[in-house]
CHARMM-style PDB file with segment names, atoms N, HN, CA, C and O in Angstrom:
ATOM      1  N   UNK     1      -5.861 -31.801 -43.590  1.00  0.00      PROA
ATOM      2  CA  UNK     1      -4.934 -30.874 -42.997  1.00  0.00      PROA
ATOM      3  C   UNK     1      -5.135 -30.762 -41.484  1.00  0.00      PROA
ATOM      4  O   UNK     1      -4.113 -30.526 -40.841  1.00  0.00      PROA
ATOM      5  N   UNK     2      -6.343 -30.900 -40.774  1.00  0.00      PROA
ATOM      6  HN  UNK     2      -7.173 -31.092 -41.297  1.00  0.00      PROA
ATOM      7  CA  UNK     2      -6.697 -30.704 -39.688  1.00  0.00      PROA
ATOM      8  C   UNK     2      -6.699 -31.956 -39.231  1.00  0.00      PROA
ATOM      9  O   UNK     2      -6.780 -32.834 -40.091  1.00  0.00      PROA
ATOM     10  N   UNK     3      -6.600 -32.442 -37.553  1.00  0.00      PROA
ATOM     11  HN  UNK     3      -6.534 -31.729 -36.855  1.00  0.00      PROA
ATOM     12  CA  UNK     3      -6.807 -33.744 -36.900  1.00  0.00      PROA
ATOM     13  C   UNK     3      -8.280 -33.910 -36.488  1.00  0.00      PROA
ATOM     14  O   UNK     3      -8.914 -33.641 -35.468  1.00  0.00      PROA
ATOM     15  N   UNK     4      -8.692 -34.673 -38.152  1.00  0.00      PROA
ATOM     16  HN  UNK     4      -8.176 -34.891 -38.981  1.00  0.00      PROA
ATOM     17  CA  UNK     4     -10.354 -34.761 -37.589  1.00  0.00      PROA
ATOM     18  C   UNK     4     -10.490 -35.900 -38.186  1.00  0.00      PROA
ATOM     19  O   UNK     4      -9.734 -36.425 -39.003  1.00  0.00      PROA
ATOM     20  N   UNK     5     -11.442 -36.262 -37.773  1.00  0.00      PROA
ATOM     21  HN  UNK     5     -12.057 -35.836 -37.109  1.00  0.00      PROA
ATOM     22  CA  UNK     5     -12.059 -38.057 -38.291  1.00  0.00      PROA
ATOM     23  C   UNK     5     -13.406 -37.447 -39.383  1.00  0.00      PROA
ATOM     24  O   UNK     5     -14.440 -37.046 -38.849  1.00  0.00      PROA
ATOM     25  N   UNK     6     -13.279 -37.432 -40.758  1.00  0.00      PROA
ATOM     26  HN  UNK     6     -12.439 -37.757 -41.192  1.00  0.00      PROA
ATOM     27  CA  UNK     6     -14.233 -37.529 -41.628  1.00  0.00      PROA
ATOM     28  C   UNK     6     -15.016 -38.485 -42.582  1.00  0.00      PROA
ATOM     29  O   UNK     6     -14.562 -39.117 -43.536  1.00  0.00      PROA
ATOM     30  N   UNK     7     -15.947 -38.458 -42.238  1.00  0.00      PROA
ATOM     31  HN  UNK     7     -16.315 -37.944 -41.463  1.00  0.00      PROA
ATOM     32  CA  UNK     7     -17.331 -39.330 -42.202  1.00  0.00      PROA
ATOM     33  C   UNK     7     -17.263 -39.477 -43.529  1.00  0.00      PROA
ATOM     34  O   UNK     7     -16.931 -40.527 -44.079  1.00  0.00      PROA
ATOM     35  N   UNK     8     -17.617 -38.289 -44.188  1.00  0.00      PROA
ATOM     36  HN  UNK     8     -17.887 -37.436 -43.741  1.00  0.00      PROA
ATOM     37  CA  UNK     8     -18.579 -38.202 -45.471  1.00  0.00      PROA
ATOM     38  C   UNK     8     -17.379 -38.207 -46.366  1.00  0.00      PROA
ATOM     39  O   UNK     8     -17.644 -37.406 -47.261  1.00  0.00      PROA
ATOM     40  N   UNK     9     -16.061 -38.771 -46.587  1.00  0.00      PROA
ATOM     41  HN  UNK     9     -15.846 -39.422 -45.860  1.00  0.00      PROA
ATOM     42  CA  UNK     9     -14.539 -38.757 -47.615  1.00  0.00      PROA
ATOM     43  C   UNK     9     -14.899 -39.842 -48.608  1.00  0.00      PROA
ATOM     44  O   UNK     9     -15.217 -40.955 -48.187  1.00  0.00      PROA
ATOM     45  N   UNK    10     -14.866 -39.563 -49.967  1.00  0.00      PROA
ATOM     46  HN  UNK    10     -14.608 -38.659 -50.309  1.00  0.00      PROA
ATOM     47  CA  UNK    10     -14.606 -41.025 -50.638  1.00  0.00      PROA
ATOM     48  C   UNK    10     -12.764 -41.832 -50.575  1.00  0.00      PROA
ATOM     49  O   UNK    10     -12.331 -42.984 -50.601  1.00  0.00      PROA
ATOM     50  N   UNK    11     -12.141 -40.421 -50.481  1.00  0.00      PROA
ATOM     51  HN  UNK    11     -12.493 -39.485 -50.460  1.00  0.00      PROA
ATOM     52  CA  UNK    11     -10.733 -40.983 -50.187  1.00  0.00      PROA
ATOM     53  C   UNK    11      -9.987 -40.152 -49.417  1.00  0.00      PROA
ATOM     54  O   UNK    11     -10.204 -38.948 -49.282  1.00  0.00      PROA
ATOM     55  N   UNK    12      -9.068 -40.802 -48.884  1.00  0.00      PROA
ATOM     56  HN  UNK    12      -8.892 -41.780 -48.994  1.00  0.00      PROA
ATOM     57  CA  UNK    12      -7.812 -39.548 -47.867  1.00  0.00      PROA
ATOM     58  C   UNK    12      -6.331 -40.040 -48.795  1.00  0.00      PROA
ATOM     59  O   UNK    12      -6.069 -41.207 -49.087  1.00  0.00      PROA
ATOM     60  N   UNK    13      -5.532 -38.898 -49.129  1.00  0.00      PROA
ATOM     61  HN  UNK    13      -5.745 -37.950 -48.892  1.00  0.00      PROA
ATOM     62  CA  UNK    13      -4.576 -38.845 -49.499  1.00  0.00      PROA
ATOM     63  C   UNK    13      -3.466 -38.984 -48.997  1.00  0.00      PROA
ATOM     64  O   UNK    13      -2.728 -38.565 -49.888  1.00  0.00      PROA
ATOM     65  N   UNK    14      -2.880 -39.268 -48.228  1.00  0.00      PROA
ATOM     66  HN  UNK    14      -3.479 -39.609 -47.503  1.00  0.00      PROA
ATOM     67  CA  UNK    14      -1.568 -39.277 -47.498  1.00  0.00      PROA
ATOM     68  C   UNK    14      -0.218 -38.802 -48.351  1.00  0.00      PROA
ATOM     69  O   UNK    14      -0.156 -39.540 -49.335  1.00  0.00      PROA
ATOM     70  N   UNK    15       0.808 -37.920 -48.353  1.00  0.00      PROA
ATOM     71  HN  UNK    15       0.757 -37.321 -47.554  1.00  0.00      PROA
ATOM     72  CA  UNK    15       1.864 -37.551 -48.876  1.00  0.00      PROA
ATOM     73  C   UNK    15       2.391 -36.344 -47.996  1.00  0.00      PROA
ATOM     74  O   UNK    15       1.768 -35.673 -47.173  1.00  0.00      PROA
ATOM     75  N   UNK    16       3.986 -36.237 -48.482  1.00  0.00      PROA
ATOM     76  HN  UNK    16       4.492 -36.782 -49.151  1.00  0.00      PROA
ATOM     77  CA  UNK    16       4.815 -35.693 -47.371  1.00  0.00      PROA
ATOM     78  C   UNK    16       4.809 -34.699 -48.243  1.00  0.00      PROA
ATOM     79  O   UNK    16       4.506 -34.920 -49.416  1.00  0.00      PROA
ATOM     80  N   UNK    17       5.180 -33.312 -47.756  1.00  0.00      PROA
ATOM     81  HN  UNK    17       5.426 -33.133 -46.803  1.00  0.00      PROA
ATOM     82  CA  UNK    17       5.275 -32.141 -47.764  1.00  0.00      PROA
ATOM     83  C   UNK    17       6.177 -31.666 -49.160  1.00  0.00      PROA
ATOM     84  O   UNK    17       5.807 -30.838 -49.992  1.00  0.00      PROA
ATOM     85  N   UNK    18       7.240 -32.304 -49.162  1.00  0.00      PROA
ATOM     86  HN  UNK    18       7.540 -32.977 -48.485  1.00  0.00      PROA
ATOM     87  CA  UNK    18       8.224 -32.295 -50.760  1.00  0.00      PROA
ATOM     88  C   UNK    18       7.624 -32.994 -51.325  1.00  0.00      PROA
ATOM     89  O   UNK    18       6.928 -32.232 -51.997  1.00  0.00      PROA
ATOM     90  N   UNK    19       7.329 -34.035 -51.595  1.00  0.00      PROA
ATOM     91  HN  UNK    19       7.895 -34.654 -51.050  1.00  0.00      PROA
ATOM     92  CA  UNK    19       6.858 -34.447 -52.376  1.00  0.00      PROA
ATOM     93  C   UNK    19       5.470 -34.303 -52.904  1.00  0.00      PROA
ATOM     94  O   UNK    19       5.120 -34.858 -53.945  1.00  0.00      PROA
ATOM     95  N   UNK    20       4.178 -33.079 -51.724  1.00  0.00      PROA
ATOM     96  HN  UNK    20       4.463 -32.628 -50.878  1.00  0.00      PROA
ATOM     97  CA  UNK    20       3.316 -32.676 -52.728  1.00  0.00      PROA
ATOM     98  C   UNK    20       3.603 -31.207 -53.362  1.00  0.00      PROA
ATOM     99  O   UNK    20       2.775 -30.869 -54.209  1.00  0.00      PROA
ATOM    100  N   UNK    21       4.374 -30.522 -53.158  1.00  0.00      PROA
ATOM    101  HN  UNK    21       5.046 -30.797 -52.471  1.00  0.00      PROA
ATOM    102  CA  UNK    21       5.048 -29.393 -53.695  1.00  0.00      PROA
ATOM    103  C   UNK    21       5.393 -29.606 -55.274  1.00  0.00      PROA
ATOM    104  O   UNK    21       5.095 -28.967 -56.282  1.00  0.00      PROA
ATOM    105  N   UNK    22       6.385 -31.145 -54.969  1.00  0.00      PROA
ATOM    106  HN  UNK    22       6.627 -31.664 -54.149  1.00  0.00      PROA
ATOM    107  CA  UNK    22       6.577 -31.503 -56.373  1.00  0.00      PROA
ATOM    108  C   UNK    22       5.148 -31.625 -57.245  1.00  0.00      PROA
ATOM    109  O   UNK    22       4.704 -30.878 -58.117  1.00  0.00      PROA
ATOM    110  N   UNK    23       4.681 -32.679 -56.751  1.00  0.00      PROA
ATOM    111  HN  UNK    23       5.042 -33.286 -56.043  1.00  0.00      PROA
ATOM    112  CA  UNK    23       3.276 -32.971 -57.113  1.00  0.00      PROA
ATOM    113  C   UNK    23       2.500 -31.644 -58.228  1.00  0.00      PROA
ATOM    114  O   UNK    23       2.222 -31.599 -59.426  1.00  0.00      PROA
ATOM    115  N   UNK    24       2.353 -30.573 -56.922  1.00  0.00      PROA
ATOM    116  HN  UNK    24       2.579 -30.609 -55.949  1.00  0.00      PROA
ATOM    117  CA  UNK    24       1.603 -29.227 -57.213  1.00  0.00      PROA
ATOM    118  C   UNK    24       2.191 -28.891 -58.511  1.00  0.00      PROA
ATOM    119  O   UNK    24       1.409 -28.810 -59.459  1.00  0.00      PROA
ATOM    120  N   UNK    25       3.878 -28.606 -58.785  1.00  0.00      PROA
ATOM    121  HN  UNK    25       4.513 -28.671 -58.015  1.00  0.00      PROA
ATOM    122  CA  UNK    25       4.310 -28.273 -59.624  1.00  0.00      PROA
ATOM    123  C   UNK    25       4.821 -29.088 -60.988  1.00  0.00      PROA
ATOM    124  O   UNK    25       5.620 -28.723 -61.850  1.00  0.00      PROA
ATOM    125  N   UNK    26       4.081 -30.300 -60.863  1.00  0.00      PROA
ATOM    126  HN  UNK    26       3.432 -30.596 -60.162  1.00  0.00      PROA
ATOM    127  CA  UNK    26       4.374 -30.718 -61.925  1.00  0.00      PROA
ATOM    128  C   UNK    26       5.738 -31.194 -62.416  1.00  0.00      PROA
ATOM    129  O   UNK    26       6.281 -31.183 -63.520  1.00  0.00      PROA
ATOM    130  N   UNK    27       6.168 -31.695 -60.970  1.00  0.00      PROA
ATOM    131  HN  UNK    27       5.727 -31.704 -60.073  1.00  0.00      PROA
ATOM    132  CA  UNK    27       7.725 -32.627 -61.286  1.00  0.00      PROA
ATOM    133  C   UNK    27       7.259 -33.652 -60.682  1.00  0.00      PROA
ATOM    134  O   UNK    27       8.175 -34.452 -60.494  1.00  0.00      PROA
ATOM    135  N   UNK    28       6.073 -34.094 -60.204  1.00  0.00      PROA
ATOM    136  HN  UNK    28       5.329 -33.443 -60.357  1.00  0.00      PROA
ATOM    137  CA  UNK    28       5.819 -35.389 -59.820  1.00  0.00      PROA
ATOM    138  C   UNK    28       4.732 -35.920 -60.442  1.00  0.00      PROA
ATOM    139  O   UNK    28       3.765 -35.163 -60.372  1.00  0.00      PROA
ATOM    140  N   UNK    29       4.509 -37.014 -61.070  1.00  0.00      PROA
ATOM    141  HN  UNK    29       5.296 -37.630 -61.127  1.00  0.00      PROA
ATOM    142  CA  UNK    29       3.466 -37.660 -61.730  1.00  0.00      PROA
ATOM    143  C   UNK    29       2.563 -38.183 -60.635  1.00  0.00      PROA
ATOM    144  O   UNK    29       3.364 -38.789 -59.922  1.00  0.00      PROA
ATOM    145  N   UNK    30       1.332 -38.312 -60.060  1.00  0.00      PROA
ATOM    146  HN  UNK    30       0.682 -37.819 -60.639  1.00  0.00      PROA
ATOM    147  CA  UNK    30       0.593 -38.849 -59.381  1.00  0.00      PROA
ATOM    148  C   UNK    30       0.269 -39.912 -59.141  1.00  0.00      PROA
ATOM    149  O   UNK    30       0.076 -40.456 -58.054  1.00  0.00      PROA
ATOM    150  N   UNK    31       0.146 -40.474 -60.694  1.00  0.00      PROA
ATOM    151  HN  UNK    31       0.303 -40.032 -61.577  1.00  0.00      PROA
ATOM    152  CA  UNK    31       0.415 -42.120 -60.432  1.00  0.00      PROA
ATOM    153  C   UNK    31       1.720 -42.542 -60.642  1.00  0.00      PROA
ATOM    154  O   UNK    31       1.757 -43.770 -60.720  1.00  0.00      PROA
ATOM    155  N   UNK    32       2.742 -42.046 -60.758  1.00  0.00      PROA
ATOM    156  HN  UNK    32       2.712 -41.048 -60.694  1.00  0.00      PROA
ATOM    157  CA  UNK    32       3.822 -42.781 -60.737  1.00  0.00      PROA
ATOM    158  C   UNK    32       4.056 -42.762 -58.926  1.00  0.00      PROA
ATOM    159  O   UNK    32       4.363 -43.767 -58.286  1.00  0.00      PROA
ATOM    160  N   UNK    33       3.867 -41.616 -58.424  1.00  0.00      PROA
ATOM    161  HN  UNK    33       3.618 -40.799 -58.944  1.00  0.00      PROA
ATOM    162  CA  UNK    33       3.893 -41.120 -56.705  1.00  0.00      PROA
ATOM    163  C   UNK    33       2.535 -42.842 -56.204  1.00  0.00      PROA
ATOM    164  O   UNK    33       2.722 -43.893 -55.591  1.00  0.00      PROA
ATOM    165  N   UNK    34       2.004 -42.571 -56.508  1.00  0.00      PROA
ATOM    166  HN  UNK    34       1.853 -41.717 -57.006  1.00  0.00      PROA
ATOM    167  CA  UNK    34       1.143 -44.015 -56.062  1.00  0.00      PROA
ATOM    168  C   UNK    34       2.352 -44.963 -56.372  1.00  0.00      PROA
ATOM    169  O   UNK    34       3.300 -44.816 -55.601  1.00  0.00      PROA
ATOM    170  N   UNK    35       2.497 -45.877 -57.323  1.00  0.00      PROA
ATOM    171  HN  UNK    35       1.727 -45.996 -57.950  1.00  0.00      PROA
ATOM    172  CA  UNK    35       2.836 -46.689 -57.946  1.00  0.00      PROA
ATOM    173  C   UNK    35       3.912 -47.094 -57.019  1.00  0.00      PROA
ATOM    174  O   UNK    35       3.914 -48.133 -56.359  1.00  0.00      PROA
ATOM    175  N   UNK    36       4.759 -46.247 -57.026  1.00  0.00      PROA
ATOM    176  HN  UNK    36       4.757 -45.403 -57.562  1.00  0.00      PROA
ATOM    177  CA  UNK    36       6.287 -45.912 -55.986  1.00  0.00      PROA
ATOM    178  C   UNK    36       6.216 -46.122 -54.612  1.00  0.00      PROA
ATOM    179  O   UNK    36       7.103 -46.689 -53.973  1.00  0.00      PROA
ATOM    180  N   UNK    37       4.874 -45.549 -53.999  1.00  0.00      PROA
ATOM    181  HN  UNK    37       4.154 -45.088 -54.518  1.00  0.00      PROA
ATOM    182  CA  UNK    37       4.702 -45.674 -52.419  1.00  0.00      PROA
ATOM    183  C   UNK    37       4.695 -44.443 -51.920  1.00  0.00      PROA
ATOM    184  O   UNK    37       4.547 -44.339 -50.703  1.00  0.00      PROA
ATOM    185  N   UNK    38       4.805 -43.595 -52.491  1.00  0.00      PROA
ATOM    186  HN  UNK    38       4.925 -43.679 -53.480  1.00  0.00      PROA
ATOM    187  CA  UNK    38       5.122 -41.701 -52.034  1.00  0.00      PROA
ATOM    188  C   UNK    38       3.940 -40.704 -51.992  1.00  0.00      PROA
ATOM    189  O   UNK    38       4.044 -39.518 -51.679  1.00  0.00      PROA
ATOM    190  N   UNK    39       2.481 -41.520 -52.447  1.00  0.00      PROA
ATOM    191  HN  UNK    39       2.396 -42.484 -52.701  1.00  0.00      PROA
ATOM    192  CA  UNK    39       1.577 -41.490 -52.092  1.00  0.00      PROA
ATOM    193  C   UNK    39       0.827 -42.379 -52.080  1.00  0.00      PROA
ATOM    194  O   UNK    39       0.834 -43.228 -52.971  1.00  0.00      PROA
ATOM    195  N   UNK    40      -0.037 -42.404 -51.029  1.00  0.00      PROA
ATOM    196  HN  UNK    40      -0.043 -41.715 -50.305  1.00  0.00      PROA
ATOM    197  CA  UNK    40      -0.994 -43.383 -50.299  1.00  0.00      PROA
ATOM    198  C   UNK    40      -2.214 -43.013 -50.271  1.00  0.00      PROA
ATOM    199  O   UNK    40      -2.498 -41.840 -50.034  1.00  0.00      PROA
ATOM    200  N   UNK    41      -3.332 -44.133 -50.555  1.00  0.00      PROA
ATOM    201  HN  UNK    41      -3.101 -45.087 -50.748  1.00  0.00      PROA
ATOM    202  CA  UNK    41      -4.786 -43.063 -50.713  1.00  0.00      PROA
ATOM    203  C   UNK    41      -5.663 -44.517 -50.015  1.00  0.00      PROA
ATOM    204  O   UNK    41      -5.693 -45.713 -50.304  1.00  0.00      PROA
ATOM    205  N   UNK    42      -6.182 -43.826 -49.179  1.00  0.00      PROA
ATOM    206  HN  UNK    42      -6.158 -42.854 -48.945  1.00  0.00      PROA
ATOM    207  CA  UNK    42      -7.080 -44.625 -48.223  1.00  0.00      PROA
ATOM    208  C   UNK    42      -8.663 -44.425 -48.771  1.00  0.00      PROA
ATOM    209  O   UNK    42      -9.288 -43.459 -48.333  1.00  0.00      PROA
ATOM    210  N   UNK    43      -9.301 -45.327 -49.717  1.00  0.00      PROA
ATOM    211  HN  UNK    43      -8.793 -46.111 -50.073  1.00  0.00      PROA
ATOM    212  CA  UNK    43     -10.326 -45.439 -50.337  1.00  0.00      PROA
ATOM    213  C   UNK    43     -10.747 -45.835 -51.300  1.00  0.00      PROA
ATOM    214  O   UNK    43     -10.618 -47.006 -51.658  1.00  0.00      PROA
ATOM    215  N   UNK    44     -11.627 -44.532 -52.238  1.00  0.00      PROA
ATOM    216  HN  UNK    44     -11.731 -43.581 -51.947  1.00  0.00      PROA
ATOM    217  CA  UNK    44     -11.942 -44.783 -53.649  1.00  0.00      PROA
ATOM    218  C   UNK    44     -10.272 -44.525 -53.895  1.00  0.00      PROA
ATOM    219  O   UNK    44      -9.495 -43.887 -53.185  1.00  0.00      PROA
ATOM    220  N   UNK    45     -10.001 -45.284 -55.214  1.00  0.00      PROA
ATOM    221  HN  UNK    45     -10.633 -45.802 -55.791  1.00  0.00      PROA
ATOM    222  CA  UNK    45      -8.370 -44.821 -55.937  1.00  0.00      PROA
ATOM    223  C   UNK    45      -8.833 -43.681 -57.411  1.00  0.00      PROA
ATOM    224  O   UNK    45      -8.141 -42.876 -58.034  1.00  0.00      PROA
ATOM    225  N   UNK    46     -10.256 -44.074 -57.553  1.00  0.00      PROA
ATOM    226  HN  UNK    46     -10.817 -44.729 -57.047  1.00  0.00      PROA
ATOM    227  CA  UNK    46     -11.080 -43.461 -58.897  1.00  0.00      PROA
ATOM    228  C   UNK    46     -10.820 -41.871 -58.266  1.00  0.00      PROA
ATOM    229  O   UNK    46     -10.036 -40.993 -58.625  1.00  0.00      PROA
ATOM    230  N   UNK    47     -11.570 -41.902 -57.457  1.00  0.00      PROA
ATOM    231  HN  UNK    47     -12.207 -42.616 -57.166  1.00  0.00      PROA
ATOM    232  CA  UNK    47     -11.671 -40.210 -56.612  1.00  0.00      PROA
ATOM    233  C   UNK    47     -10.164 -39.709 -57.008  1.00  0.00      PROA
ATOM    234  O   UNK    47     -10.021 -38.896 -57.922  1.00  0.00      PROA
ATOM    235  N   UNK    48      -8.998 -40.249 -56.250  1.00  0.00      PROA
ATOM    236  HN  UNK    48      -9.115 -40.909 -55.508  1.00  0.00      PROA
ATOM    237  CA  UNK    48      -7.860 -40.050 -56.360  1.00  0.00      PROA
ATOM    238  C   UNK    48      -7.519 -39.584 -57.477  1.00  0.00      PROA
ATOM    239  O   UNK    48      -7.251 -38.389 -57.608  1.00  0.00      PROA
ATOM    240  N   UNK    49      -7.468 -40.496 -58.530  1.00  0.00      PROA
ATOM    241  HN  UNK    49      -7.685 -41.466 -58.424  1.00  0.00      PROA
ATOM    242  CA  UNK    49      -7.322 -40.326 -60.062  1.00  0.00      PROA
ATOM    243  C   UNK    49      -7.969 -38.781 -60.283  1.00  0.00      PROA
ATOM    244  O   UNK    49      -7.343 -37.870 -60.825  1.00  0.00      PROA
ATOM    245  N   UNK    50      -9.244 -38.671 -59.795  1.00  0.00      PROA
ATOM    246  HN  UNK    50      -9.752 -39.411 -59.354  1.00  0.00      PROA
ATOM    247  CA  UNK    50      -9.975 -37.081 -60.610  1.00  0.00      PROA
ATOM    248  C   UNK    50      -8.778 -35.873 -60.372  1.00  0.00      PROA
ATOM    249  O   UNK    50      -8.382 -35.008 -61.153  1.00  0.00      PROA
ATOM    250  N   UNK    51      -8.276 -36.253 -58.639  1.00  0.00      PROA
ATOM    251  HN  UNK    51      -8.597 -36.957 -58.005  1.00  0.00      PROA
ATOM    252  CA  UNK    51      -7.025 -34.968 -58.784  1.00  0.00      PROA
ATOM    253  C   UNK    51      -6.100 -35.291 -59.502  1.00  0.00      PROA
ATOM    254  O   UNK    51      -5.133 -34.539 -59.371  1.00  0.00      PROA
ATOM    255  N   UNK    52      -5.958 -36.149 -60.265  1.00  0.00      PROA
ATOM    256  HN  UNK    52      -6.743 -36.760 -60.371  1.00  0.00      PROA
ATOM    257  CA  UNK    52      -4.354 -35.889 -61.098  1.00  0.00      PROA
ATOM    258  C   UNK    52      -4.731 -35.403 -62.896  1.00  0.00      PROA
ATOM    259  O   UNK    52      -3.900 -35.402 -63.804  1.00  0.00      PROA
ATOM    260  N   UNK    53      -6.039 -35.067 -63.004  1.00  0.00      PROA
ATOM    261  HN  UNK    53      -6.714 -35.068 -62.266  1.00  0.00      PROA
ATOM    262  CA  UNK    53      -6.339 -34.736 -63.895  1.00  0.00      PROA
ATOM    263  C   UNK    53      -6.633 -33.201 -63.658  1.00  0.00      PROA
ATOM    264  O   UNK    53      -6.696 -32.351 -64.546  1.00  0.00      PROA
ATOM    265  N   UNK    54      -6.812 -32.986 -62.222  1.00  0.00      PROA
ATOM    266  HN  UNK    54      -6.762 -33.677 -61.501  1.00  0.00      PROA
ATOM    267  CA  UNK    54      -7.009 -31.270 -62.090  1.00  0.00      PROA
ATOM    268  C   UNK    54      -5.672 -30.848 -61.913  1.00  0.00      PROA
ATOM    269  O   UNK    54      -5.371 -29.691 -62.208  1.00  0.00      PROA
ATOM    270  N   UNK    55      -4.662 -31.797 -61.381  1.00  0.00      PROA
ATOM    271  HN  UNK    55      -4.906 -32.737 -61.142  1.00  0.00      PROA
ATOM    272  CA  UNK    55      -3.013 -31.086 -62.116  1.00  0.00      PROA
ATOM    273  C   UNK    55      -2.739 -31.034 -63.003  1.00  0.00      PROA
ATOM    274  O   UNK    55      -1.542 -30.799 -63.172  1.00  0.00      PROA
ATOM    275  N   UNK    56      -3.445 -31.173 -63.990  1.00  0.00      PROA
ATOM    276  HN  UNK    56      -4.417 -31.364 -63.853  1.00  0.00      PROA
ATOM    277  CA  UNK    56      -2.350 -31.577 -65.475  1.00  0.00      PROA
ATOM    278  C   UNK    56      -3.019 -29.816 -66.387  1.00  0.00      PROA
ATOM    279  OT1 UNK    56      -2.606 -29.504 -67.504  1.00  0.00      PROA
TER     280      UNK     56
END
């Protein structure tokens, strides 16, 4: 959220503002949002994966 360079990340998430709203609420699938291009994850993809199991 902030403009900082972090060291210690296994991954950074990249996604636009509607589309993590959707996300949050459960009209967007996480890996389908990967899959598609509507989210982007700069790293581990495993890490990634753990948040789409703390949405569900």
């Amino acid at each position: 959220m902030e403009p900082y360079d972090y060291h210690d990340r296994n991954c950074a998430i990249t996604i636009n503002s509607d589309d993590f709203n959707k996300l949050i609420s459960g009209k967007l699938d996480p890996v389908a949002a990967f899959t598609i291009g509507k989210l982007k994850v700069d790293g581990d993809v495993g890490k990634a994966l753990e948040l789409s199991k703390l949405l569900k």
